[in-house]
Backbone as JSON, one array per atom type, in Angstrom:
{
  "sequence": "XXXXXXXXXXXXXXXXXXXXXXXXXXXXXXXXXXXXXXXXXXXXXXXXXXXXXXXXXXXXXXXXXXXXXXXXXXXXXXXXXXXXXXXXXXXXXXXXXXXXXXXXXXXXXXXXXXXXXXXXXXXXXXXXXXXXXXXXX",
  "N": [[17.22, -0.23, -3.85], [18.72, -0.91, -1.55], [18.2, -3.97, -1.65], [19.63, -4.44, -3.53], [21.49, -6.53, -4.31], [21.35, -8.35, -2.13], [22.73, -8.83, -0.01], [22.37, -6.8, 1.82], [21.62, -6.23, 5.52], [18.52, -6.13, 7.12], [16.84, -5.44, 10.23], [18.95, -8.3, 10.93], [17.94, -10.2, 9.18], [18.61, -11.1, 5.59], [18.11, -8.68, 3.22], [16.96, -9.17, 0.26], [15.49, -11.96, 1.54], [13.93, -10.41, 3.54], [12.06, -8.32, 2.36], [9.81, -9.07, 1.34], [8.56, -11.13, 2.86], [8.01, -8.98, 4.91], [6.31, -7.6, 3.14], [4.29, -9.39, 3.2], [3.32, -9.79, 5.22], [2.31, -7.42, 6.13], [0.22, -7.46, 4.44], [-1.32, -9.26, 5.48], [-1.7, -8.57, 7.79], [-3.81, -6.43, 7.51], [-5.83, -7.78, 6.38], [-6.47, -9.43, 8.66], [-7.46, -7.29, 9.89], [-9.85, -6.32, 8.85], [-11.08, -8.96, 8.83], [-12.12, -9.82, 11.93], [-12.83, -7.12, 12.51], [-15.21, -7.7, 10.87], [-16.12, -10.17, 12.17], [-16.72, -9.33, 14.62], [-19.3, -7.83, 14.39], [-21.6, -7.81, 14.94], [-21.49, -6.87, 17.64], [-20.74, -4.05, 18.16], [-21.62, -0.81, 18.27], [-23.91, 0.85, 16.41], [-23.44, 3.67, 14.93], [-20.66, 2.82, 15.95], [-20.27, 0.69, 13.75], [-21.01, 1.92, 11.49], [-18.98, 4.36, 11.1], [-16.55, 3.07, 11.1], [-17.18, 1.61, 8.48], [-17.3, 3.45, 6.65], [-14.87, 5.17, 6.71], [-13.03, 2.89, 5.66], [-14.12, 2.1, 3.42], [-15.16, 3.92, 1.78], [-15.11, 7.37, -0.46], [-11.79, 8.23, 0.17], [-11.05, 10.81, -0.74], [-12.48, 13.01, 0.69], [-10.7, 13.27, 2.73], [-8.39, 13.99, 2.1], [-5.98, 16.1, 1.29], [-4.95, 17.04, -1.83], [-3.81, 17.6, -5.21], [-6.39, 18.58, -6.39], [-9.71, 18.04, -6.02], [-10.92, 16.36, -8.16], [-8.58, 15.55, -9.58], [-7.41, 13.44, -7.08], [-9.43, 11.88, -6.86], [-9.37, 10.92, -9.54], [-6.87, 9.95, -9.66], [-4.91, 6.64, -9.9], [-6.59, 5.46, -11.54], [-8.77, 5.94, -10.1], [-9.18, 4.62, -7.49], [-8.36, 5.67, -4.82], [-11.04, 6.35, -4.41], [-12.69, 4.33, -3.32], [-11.89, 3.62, -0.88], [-9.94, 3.05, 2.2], [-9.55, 0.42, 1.95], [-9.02, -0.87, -0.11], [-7.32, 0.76, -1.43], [-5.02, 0.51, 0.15], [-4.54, -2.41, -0.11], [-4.02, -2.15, -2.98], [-2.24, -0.92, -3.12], [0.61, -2.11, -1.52], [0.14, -4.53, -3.51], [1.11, -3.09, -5.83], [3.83, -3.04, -4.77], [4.34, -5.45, -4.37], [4.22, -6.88, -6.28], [6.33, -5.47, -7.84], [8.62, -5.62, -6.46], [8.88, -8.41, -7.1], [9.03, -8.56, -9.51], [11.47, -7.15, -9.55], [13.07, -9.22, -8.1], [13.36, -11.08, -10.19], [15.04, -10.45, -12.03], [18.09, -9.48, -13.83], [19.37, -8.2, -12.01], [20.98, -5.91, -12.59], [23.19, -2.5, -13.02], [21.78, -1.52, -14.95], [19.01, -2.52, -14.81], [18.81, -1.94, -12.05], [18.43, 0.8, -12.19], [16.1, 1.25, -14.25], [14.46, -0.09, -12.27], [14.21, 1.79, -10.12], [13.06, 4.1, -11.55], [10.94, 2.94, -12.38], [7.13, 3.73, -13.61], [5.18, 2.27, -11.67], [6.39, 2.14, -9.34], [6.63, 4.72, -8.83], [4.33, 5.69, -8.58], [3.36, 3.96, -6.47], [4.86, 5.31, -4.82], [3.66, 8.03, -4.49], [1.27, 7.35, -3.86], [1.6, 7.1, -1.49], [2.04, 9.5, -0.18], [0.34, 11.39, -0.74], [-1.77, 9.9, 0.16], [-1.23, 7.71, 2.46], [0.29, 9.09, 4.29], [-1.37, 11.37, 4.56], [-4.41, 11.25, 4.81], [-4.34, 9.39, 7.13], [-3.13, 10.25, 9.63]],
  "CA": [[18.67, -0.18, -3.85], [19.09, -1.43, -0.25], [18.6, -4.98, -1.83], [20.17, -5.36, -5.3], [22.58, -7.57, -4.28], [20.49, -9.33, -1.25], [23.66, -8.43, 1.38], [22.33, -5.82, 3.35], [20.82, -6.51, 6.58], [17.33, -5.64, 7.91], [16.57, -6.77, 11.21], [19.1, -9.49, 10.78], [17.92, -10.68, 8.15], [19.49, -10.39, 4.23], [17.11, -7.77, 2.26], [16.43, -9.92, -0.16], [14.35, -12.26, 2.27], [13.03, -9.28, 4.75], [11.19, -7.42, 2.22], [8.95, -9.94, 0.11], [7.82, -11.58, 4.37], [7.3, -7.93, 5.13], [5.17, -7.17, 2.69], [3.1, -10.48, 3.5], [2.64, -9.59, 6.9], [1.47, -6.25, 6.56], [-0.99, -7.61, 3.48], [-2.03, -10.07, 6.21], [-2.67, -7.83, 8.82], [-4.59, -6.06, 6.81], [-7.04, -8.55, 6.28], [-6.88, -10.05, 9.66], [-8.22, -5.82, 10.27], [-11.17, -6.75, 8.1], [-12.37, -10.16, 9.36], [-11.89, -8.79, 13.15], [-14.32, -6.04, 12.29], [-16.52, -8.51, 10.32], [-16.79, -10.84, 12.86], [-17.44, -8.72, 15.8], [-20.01, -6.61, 13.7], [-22.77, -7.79, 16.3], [-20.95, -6.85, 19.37], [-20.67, -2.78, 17.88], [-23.03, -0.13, 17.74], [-24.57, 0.65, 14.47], [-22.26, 4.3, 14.8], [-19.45, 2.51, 15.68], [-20.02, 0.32, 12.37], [-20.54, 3.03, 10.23], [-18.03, 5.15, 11.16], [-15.45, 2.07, 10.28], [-17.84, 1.28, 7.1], [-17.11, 5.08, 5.88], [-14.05, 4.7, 6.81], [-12.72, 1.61, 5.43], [-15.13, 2.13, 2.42], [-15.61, 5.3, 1.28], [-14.28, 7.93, -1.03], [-11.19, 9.13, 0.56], [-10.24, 12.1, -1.2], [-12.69, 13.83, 1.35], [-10.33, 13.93, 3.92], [-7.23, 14.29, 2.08], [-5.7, 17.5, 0.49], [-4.91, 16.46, -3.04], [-3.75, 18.96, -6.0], [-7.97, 18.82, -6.55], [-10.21, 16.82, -5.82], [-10.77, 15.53, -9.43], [-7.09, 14.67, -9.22], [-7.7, 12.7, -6.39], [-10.54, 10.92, -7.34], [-9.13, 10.17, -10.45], [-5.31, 8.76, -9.35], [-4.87, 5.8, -10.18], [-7.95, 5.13, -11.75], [-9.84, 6.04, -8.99], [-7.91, 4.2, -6.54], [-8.72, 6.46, -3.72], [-12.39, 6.81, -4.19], [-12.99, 3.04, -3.55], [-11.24, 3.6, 0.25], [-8.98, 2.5, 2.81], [-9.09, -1.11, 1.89], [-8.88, -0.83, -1.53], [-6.2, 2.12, -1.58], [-3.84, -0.6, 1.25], [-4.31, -3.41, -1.25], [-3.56, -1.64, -4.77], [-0.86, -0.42, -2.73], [0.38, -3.82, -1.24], [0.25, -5.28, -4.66], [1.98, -2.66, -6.3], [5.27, -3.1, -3.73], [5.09, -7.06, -4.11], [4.66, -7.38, -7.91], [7.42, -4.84, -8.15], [9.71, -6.56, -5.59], [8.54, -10.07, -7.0], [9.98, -8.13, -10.84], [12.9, -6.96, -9.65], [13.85, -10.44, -7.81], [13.72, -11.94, -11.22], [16.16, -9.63, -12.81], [19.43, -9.95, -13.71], [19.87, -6.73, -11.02], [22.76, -4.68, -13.24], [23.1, -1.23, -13.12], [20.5, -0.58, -16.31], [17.92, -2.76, -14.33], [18.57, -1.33, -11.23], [18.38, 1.77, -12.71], [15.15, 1.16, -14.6], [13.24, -0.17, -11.0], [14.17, 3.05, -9.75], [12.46, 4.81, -12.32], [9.47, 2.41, -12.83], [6.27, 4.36, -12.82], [4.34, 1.81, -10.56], [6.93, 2.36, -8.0], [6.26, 6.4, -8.56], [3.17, 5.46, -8.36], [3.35, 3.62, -4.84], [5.21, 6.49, -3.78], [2.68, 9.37, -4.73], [-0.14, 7.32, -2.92], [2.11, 7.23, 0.22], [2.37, 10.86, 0.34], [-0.69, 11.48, -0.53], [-3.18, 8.69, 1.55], [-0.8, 7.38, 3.9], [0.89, 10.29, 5.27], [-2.42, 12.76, 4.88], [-5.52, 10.52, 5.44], [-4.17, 8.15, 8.42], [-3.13, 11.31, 10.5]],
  "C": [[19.26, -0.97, -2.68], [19.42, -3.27, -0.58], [18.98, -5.25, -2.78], [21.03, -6.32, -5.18], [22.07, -8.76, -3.42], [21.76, -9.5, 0.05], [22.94, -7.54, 2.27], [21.47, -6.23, 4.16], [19.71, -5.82, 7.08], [16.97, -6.53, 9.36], [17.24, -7.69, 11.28], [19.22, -10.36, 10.16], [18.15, -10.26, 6.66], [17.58, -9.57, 4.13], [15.86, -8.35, 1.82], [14.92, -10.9, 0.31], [13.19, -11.55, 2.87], [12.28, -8.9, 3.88], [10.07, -7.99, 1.75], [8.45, -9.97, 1.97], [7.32, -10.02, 5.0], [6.55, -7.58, 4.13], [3.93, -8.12, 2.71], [2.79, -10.35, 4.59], [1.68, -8.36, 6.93], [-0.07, -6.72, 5.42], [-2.02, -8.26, 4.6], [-2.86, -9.67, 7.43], [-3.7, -6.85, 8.76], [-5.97, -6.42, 7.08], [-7.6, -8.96, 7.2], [-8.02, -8.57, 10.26], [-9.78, -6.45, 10.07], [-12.25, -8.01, 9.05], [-12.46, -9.74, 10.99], [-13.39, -8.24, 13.1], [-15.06, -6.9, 12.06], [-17.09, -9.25, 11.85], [-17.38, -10.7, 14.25], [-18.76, -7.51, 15.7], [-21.1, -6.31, 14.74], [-23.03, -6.66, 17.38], [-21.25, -5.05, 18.97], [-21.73, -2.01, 17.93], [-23.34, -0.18, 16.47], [-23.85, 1.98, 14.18], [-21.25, 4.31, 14.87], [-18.81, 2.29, 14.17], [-19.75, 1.39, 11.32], [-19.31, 3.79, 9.85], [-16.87, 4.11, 10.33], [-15.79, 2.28, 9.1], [-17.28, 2.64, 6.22], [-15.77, 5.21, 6.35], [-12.74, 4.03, 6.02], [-13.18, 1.44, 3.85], [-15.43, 2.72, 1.53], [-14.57, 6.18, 0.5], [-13.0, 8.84, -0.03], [-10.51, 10.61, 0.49], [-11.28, 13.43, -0.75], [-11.9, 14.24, 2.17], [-8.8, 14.24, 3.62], [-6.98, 15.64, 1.31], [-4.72, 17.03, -0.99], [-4.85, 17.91, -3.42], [-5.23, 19.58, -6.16], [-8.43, 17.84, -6.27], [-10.47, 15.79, -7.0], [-9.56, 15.26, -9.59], [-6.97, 13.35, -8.44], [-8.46, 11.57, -6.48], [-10.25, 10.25, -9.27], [-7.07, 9.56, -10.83], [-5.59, 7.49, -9.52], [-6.01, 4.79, -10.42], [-8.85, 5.08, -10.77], [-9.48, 5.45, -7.97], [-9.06, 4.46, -5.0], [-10.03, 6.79, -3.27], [-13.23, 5.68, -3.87], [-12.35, 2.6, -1.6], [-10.45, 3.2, 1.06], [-8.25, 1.09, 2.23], [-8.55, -0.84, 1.02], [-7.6, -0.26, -2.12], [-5.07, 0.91, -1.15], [-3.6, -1.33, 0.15], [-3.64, -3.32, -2.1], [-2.07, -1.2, -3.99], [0.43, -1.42, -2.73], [0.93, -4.54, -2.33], [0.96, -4.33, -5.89], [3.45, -3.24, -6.03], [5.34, -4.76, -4.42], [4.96, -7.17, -5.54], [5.96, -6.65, -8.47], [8.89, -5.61, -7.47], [9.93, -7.71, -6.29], [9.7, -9.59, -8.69], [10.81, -8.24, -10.89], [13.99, -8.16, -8.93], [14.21, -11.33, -9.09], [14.1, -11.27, -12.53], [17.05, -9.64, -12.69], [20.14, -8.46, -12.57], [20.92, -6.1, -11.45], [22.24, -3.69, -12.42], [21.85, -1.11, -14.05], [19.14, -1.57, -15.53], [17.6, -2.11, -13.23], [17.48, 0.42, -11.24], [16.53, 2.22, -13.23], [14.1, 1.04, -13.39], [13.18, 1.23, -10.44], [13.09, 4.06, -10.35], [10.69, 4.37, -12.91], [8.49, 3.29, -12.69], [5.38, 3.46, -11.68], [5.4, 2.29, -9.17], [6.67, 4.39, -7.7], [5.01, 6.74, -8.15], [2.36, 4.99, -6.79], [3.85, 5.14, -4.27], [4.07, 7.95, -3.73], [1.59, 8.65, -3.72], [0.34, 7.29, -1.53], [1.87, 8.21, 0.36], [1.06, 11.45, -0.21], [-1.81, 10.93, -0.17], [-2.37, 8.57, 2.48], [-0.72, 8.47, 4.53], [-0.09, 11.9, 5.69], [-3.8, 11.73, 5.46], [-5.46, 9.77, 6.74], [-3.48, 9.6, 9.64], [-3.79, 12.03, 10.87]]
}
């Protein structure tokens, strides 16, 4: 809603622009996470690694509180059981194919309306509140 029109300001900058470059930064820093780790794999212990590796890697719906755990492990096709990365990404690429949609819509009311209601975007939001806001704390 903040950008249907591409007036409102973030930072400065219109909506429109800010949110598509924010979601490429955070995809990016992401990754830069990844090669980082990779390329200092040497330098680490072998419990450091792991710990990341399990981590980064691993089924998360050990450490989160989910309606069940077969719930969990089976959100968004498994999503969550495939780990950090994987979870960020699908996430990531939810937000920007949805953003990238609704930039190439005639933005009424009945489209607006409809993004609101999309399930991928219900979909982003359920894995926020359940990975982001329980697993990363």
């Amino acid at each position: 809603m903040i950008y249907s029109n591409g007036t409102a300001l973030i930072e400065g900058q219109t909506s429109d622009g800010y949110v598509p470059k924010y979601h490429e930064s955070v995809y990016d820093e992401e990754e830069a996470l990844l090669d980082k780790f990779s390329a200092n794999y040497d330098y680490h212990s072998s419990d450091y690694n792991d710990l990341f590796n399990n981590i980064v890697y691993s089924n998360v719906c050990q450490y989160v509180t989910f309606d069940s755990k077969t719930a969990c492990e089976d959100f968004n096709q498994g999503i969550l059981k495939k780990g950090v990365y994987s979870s960020v990404i699908k996430y990531w690429d939810f937000l920007r194919q949805l953003n990238h949609d609704f930039m190439e819509s005639s933005r009424n009311n009945v489209t607006i309306k409809a993004f609101l209601n999309d399930p991928r975007l219900q979909l982003a939001e359920r894995m926020q509140d359940y990975y982001f806001k329980k697993a990363l704390t």
